[in-house]
C-alpha positions as CSV (number, residue, x, y, z in Angstrom):
1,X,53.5,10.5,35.8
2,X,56.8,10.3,37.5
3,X,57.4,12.9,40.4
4,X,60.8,14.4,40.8
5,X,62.4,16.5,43.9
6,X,64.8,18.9,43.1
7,X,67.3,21.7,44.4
8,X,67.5,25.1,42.7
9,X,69.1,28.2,44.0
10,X,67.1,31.0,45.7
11,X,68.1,32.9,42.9
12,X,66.3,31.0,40.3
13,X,63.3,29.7,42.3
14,X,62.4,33.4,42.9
15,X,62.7,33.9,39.3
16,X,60.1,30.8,38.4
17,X,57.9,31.6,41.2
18,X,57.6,35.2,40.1
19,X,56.8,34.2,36.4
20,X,54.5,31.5,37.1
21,X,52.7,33.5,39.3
22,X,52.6,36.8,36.6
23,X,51.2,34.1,33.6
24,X,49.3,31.5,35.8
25,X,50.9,29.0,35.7
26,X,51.9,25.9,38.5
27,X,55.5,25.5,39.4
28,X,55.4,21.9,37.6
29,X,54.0,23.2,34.7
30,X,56.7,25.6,34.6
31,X,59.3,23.1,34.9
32,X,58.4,20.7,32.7
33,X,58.4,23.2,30.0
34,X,61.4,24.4,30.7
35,X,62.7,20.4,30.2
36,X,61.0,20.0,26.8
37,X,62.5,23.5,25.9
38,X,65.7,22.5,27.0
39,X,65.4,18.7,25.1
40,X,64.0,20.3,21.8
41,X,66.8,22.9,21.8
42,X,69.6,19.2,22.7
43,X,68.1,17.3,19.5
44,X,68.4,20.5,17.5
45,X,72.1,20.7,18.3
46,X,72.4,16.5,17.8
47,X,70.7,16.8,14.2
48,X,73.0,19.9,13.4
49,X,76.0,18.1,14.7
50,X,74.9,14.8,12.7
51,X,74.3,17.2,9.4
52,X,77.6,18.9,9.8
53,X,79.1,15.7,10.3
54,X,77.7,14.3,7.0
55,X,79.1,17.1,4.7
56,X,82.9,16.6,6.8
57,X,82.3,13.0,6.0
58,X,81.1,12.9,2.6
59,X,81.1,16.9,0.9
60,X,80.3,17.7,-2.3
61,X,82.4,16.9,-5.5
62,X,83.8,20.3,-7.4
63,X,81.3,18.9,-10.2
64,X,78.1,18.8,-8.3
65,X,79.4,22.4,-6.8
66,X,79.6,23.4,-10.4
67,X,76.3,21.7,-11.4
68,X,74.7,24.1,-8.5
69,X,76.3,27.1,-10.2
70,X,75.6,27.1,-13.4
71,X,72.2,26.1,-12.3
72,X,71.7,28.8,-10.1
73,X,72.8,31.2,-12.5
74,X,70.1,31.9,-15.4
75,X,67.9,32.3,-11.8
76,X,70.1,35.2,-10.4
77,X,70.8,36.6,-13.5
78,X,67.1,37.7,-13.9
79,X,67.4,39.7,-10.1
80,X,67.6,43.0,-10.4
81,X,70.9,43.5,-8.2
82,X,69.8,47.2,-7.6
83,X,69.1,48.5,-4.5
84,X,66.1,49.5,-4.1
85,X,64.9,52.8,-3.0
86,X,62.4,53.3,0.4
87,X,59.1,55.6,0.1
């Protein structure tokens, strides 16, 4: 396991050393998940970027847009589009 030195402000060591302390957790512990949070939350945002990028680069046809509609509608059209009322 790689060790790694680094410099946070007072500000935000207080903070980490205060809410490792309240859950019980060490101060590496607390960093590393705040890294995997923080690389999770960076493929998230590639994979959304990469899906948008797909439909700017290839979107759907007017017929497959109609295909989805008049599919969709036999499904709503059994919804009751009244709203209903709390006990």
């Amino acid at each position: 396991m790689a060790k790694v030195a680094i410099s946070l402000p007072d500000d935000v060591f207080e903070a980490i050393e205060k809410n490792r302390l309240a859950i019980g957790i060490t101060r590496s512990e607390v960093i590393r998940k705040a890294i995997e949070g923080y690389l999770r939350h960076e493929k998230k945002r590639q994979l959304e970027e990469q899906y948008i990028q797909g439909y700017l680069d290839c979107p759907e046809t007017a017929e497959e847009i109609d295909w989805v509609v008049r599919a969709g509608l036999p499904a709503l059209a059994g919804d009751s589009w009244e709203q209903e009322e709390e006990d």
